[in-house]
Backbone as CSV, one residue per row, in Angstrom:
resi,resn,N_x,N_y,N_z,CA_x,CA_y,CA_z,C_x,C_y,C_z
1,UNK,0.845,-1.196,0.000,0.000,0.000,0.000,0.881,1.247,0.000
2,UNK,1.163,2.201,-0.872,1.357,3.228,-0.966,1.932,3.844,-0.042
3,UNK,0.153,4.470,0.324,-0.189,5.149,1.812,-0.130,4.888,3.099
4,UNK,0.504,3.216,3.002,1.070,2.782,4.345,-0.432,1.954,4.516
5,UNK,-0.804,1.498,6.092,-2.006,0.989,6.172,-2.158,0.768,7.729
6,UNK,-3.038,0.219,7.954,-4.311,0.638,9.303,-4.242,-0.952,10.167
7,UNK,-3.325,-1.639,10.579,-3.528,-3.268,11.263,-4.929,-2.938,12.233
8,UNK,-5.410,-4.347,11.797,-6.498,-4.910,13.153,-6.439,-6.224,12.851
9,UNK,-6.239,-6.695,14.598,-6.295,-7.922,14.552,-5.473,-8.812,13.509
10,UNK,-4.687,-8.364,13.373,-2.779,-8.922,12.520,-3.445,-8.950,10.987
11,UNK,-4.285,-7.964,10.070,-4.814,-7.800,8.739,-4.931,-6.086,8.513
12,UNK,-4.246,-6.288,7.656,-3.763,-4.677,7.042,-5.291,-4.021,6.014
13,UNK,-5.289,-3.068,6.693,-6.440,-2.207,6.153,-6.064,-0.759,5.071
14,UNK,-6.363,-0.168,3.731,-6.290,1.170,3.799,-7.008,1.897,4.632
15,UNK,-6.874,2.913,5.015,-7.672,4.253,5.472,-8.825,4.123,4.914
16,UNK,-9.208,4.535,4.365,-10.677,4.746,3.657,-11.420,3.000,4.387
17,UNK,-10.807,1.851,4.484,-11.650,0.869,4.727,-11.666,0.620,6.615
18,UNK,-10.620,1.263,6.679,-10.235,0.815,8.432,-11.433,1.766,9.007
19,UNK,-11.180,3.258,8.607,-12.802,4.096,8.843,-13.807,3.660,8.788
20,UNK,-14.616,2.980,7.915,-15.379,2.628,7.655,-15.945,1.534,8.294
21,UNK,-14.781,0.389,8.715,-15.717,-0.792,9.665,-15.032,-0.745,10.775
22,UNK,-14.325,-0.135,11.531,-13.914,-0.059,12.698,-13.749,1.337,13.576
23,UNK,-13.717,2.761,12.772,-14.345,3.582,13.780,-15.433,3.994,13.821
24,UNK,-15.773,4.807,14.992,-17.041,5.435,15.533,-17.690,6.910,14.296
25,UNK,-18.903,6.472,13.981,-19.185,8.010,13.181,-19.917,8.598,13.842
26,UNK,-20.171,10.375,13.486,-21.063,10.958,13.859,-22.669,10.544,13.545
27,UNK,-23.751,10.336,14.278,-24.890,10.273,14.047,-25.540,11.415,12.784
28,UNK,-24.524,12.598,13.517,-25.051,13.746,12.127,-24.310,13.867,11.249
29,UNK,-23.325,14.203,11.139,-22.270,14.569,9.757,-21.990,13.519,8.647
30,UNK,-21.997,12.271,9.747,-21.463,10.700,9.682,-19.880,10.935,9.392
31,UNK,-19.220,11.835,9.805,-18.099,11.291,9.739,-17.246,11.058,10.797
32,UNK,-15.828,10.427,10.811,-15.442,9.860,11.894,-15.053,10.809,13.184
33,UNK,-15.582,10.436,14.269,-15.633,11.119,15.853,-13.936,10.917,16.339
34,UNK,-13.394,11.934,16.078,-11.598,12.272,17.024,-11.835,12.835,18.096
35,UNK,-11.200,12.548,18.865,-11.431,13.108,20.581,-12.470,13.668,20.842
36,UNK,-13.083,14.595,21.535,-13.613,14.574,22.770,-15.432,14.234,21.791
37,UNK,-16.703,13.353,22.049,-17.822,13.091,21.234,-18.681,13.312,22.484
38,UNK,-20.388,13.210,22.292,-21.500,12.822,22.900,-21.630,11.584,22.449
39,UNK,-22.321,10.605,23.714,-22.813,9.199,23.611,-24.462,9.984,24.001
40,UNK,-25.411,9.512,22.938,-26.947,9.981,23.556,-27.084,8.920,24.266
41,UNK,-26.473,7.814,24.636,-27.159,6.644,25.641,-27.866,5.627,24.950
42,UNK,-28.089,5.631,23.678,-29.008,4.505,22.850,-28.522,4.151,21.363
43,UNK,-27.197,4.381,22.049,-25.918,3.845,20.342,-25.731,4.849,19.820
44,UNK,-25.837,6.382,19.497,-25.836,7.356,18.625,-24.696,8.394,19.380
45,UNK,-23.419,8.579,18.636,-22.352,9.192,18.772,-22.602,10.777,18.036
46,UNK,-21.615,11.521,18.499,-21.662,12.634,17.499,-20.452,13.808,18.187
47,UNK,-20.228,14.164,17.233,-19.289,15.582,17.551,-20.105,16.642,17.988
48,UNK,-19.294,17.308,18.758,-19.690,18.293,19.711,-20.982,19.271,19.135
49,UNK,-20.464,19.727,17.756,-20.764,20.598,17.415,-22.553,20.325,16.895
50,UNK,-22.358,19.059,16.299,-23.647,18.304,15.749,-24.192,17.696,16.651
51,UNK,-23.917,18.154,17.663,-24.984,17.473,18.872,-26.574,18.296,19.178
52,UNK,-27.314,18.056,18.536,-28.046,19.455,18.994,-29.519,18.844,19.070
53,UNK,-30.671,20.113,19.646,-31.628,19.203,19.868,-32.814,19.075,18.698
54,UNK,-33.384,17.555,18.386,-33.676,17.490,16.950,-35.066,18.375,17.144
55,UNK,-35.958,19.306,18.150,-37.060,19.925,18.229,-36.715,21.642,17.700
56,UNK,-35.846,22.125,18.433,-35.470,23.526,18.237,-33.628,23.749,17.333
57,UNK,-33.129,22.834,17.535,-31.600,22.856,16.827,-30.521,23.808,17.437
58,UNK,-31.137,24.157,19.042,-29.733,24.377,19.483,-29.144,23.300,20.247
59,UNK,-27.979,23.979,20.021,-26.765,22.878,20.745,-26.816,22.407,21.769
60,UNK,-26.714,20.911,22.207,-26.777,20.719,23.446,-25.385,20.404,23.880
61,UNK,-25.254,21.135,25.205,-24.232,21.357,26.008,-23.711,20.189,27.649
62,UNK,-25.277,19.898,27.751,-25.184,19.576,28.909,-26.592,18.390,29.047
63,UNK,-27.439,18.613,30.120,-29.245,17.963,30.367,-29.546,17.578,28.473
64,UNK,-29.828,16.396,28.416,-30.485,16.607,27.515,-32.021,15.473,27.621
65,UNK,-32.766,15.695,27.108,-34.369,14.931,27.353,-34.620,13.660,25.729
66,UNK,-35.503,12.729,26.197,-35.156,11.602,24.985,-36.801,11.519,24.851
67,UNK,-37.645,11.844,23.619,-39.094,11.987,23.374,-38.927,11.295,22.263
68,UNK,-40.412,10.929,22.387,-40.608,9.830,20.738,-39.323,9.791,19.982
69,UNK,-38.420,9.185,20.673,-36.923,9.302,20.478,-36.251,10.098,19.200
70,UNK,-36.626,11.058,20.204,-35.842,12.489,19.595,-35.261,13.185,20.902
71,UNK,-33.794,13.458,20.373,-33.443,14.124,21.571,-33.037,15.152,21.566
72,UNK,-33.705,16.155,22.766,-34.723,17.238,22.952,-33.434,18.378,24.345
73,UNK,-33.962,18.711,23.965,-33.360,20.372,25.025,-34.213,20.590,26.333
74,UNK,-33.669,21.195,27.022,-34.447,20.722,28.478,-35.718,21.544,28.071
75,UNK,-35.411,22.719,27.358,-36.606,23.713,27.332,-37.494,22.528,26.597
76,UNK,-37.257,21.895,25.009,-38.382,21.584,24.408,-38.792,20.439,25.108
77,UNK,-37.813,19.851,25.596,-38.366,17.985,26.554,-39.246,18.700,27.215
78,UNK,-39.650,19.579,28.066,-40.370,19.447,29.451,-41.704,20.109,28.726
79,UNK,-41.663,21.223,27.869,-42.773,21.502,26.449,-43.133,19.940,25.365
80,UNK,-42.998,19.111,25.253,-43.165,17.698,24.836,-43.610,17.392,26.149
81,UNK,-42.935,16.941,27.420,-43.865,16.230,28.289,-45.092,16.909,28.816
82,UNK,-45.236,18.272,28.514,-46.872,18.562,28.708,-47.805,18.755,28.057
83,UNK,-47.334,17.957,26.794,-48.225,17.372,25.527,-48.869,15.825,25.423
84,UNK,-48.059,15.237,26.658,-48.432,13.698,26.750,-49.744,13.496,26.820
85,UNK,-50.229,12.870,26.231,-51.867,12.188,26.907,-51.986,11.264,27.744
86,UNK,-52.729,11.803,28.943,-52.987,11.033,29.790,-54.081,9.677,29.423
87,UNK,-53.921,8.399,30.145,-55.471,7.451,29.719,-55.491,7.631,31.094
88,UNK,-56.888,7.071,31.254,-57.618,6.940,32.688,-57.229,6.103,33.393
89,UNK,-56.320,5.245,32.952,-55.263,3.908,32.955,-54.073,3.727,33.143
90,UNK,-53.671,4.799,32.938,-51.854,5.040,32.969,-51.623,4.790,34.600
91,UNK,-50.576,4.223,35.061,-49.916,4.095,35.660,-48.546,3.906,36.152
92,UNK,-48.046,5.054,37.204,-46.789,5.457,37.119,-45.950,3.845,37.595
93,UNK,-44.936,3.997,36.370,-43.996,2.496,36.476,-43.348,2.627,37.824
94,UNK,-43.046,3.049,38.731,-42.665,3.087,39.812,-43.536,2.991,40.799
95,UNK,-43.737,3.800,41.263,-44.844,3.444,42.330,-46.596,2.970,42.332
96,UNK,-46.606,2.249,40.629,-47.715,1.893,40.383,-48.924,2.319,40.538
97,UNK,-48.962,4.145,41.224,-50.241,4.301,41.376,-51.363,5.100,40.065
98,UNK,-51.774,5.401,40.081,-52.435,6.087,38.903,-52.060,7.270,38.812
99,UNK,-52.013,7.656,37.696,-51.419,8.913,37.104,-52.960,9.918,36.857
100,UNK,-53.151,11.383,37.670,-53.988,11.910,37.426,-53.847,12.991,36.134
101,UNK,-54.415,13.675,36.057,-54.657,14.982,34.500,-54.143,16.017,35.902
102,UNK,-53.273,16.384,34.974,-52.398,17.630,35.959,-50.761,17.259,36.620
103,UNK,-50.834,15.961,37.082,-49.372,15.608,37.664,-48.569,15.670,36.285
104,UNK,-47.528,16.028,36.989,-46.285,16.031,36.378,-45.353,14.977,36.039
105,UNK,-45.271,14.398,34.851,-44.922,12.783,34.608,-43.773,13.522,33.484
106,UNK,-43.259,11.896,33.728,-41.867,11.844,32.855,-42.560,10.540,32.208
107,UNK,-41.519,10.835,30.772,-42.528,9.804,29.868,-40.774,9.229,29.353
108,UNK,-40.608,7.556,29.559,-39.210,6.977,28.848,-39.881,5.962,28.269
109,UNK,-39.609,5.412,26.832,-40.389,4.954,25.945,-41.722,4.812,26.181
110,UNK,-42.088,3.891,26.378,-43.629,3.588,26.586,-44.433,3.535,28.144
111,UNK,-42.949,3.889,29.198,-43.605,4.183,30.209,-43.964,5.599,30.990
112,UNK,-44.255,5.610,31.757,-44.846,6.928,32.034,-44.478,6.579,34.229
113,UNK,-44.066,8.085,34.224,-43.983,7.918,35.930,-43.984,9.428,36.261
114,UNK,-44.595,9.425,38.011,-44.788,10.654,38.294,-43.248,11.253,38.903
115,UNK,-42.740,12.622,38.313,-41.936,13.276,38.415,-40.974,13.216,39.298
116,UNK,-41.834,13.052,40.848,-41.590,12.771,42.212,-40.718,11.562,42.329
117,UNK,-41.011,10.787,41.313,-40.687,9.156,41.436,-39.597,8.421,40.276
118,UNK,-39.478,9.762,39.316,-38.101,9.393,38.812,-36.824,9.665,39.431
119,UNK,-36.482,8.664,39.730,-35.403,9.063,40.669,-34.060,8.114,40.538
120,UNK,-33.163,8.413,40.588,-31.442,7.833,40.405,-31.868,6.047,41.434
121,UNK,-31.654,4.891,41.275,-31.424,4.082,41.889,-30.850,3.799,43.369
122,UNK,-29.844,4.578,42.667,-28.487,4.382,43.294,-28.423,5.603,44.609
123,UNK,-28.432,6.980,43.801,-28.627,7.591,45.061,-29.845,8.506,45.436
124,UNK,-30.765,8.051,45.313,-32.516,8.360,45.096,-32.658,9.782,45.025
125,UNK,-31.651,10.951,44.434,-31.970,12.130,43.949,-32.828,11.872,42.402
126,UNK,-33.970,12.810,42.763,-35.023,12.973,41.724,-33.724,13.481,40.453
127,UNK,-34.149,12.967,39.331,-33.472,12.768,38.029,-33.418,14.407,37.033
128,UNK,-35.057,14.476,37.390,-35.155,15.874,36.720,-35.004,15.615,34.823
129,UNK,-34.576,16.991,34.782,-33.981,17.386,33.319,-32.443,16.441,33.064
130,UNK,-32.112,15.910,34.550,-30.536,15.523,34.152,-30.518,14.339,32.985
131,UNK,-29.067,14.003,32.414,-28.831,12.341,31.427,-29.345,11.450,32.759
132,UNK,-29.471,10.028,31.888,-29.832,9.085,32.979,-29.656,7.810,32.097
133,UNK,-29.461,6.931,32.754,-28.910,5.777,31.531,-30.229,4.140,32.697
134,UNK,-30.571,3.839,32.041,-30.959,2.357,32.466,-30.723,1.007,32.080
135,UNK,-30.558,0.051,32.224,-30.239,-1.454,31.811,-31.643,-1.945,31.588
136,UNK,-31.780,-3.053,30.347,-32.726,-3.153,29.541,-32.987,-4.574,30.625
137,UNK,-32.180,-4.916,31.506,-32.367,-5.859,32.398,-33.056,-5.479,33.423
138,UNK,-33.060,-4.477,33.587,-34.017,-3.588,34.784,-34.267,-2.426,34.145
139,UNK,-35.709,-2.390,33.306,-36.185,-1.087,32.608,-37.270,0.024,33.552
140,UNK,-37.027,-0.506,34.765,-37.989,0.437,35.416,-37.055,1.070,36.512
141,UNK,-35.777,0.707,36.401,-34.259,1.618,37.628,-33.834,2.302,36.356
142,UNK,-33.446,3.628,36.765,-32.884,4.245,36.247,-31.190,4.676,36.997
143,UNK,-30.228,5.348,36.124,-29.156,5.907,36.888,-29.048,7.033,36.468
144,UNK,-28.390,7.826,37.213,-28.271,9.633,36.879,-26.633,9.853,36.658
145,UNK,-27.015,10.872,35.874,-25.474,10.649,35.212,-24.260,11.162,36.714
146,UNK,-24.764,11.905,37.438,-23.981,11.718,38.085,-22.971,10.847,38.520
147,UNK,-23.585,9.434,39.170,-23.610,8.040,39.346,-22.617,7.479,38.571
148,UNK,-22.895,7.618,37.231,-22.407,7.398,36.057,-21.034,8.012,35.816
149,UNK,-20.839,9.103,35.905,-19.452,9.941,35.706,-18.657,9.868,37.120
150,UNK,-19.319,9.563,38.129,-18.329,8.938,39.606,-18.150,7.949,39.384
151,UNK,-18.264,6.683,38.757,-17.663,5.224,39.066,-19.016,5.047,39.850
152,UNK,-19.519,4.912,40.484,-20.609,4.902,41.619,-21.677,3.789,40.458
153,UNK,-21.799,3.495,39.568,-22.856,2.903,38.459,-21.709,1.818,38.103
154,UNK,-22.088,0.749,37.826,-20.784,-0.042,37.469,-21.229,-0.791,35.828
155,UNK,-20.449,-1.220,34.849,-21.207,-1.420,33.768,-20.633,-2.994,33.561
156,UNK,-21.395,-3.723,32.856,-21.020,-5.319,32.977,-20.009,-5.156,31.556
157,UNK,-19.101,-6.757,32.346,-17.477,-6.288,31.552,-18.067,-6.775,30.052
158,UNK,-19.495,-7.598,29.889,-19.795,-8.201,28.863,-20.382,-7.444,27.681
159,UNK,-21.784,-6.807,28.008,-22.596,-6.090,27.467,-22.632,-4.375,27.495
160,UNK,-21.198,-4.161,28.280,-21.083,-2.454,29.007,-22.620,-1.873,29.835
161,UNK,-23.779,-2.494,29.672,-24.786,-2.146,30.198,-24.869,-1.428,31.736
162,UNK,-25.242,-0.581,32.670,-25.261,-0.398,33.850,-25.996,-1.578,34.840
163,UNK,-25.038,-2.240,35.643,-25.160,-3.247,36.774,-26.352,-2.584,37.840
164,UNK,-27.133,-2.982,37.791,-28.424,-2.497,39.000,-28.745,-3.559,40.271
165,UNK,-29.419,-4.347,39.800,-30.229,-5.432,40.630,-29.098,-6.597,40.677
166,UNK,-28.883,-7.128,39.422,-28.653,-8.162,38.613,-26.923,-8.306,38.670
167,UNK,-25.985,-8.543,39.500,-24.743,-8.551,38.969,-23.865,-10.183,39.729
168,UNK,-22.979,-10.374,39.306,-22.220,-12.011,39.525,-20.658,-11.252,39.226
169,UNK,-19.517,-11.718,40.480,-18.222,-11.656,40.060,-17.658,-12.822,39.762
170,UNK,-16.938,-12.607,38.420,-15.870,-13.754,38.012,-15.253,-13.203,37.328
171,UNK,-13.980,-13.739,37.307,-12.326,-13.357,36.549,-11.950,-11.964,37.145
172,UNK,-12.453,-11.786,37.768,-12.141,-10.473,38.579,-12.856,-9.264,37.997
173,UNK,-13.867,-9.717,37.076,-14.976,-8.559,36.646,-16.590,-8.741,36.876
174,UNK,-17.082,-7.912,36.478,-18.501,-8.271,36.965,-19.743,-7.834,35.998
175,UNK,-20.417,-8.969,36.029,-21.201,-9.169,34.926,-23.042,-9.139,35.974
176,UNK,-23.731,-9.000,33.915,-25.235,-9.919,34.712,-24.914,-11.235,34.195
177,UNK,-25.760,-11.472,35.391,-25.697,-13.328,35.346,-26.143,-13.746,33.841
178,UNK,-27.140,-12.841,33.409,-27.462,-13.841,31.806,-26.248,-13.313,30.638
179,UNK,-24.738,-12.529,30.991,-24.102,-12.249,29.653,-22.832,-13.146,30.182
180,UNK,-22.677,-13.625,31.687,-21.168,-14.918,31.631,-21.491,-16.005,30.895
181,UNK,-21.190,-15.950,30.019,-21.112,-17.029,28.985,-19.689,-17.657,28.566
182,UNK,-20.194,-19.537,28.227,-18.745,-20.075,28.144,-18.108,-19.176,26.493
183,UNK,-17.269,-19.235,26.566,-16.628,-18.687,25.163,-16.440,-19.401,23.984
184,UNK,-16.831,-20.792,24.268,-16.985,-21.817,23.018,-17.927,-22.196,22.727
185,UNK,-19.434,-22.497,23.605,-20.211,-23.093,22.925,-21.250,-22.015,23.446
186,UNK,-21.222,-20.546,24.191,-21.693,-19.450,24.026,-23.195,-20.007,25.512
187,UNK,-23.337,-21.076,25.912,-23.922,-21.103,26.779,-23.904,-20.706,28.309
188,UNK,-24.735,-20.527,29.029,-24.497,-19.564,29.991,-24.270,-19.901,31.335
189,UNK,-23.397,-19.540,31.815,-22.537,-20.314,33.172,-23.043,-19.429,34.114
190,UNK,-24.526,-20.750,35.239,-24.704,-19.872,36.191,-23.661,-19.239,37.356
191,UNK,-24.033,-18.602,38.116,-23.445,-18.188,38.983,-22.865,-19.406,39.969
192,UNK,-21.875,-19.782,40.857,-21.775,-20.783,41.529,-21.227,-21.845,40.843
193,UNK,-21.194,-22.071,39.383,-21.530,-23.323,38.489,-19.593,-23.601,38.365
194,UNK,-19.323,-24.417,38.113,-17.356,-24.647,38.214,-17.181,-24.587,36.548
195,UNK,-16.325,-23.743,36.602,-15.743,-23.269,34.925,-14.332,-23.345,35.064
196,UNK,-13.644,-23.090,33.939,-12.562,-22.741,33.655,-11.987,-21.842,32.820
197,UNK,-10.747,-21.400,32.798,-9.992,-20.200,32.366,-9.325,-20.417,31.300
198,UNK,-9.907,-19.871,29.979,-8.780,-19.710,28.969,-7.233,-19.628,29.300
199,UNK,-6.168,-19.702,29.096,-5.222,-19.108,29.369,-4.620,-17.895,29.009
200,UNK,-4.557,-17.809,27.430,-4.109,-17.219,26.799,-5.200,-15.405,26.852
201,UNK,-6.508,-15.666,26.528,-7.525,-14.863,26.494,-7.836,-14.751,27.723
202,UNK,-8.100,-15.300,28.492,-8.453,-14.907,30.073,-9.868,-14.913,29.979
203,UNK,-10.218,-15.964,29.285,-11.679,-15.885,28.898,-12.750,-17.632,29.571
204,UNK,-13.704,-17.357,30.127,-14.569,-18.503,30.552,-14.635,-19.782,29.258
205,UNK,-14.632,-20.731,30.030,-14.391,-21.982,29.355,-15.503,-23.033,30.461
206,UNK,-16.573,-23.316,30.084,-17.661,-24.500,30.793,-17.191,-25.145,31.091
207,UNK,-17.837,-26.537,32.183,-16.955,-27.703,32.393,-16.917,-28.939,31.349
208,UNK,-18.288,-28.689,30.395,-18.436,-29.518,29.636,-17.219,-29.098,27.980
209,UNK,-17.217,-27.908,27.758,-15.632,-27.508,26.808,-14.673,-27.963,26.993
210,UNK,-14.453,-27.526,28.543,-13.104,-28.146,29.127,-12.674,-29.593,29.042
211,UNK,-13.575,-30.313,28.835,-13.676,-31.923,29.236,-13.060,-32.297,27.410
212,UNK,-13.901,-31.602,26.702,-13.581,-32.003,25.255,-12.049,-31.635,24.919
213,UNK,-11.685,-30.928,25.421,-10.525,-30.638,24.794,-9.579,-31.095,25.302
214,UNK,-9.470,-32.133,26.025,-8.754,-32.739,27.001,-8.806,-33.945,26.172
């Protein structure tokens, strides 16, 4: 190659192809994210500048709000959540009680909870306008980014997801119990259950793998 080239994983790439399947793009520009990006929390990267909110199009800096997944500016999120429709039925995912015409609800995909009752897991400050990240393993805990930017939120070494309810230590990291999986035949090693250690990878090996390769 010419232009020299791009190794992954001991296979030589040009530029133009190493971009393309191995770094991160902007959600808006689409092109590739160099130092400092936004994570919106639901896979979508972006440079600073193209971070903005998809209701009004200024920049977001800081709080940002997630509506009919569009993500929103504190001003337009909290103007969207007092557009929600109430049913006579709704009930707040947290404290299960009924949601009246007038309370103040936070709406995250399809659930709905009263204001009072969105609140950090971890350290039960009401959430507000702040980021907040949840595990699809526990969709009714939330975490506040606070939490999140202290170490205080811990994320599984498997799925990066935030550890809530649900967590198991092995190899000296910590997972949910449904992502320790053996590394060969991809089945899932309960907690307690006797495994073994790759050597080389440092990676889980079942007892029934282990046996075969012996």
């Amino acid at each position: 190659m010419k232009d020299g080239f791009f190794p992954n994983e001991g296979s030589p790439y040009c530029q133009n192809d190493y971009e393309e399947m191995f770094l991160k793009k902007c959600n808006t520009c689409k092109k590739v994210l160099d130092g400092v990006y936004y994570d919106d929390r639901k896979g979508g990267y972006y440079h600073s500048a193209c971070f903005k909110c998809q209701m009004c199009g200024v920049q977001l800096t800081g709080a940002f709000f997630w509506n009919d997944n569009m993500v929103c500016c504190e001003n337009c999120g909290q103007k969207k959540a007092k557009q929600i429709k109430i049913d006579f039925n709704d009930k707040c995912g947290f404290c299960k009680k009924s949601i009246e015409t007038g309370d103040r609800i936070v709406a995250v995909e399809t659930s709905k909870y009263h204001e009072k009752c969105f609140k950090c897991c971890l350290c039960s400050n009401e959430i507000g306008s702040n980021r907040y990240t949840f595990s699809s393993f526990d969709p009714d805990l939330f975490v506040c980014s606070n939490c999140i930017e202290s170490g205080k939120a811990e994320g599984c070494a498997k799925c990066g997801q935030v550890l809530i309810t649900s967590k198991m230590l092995a190899i000296g990291k910590k997972y949910h119990p449904i992502c320790f999986k053996c590394s060969i035949c991809y089945r899932n090693i309960p907690d307690k259950e006797e495994f073994f250690i790759e050597d080389k990878r440092k990676e889980a090996i079942c007892k029934t793998c282990q046996s075969k390769m012996k």
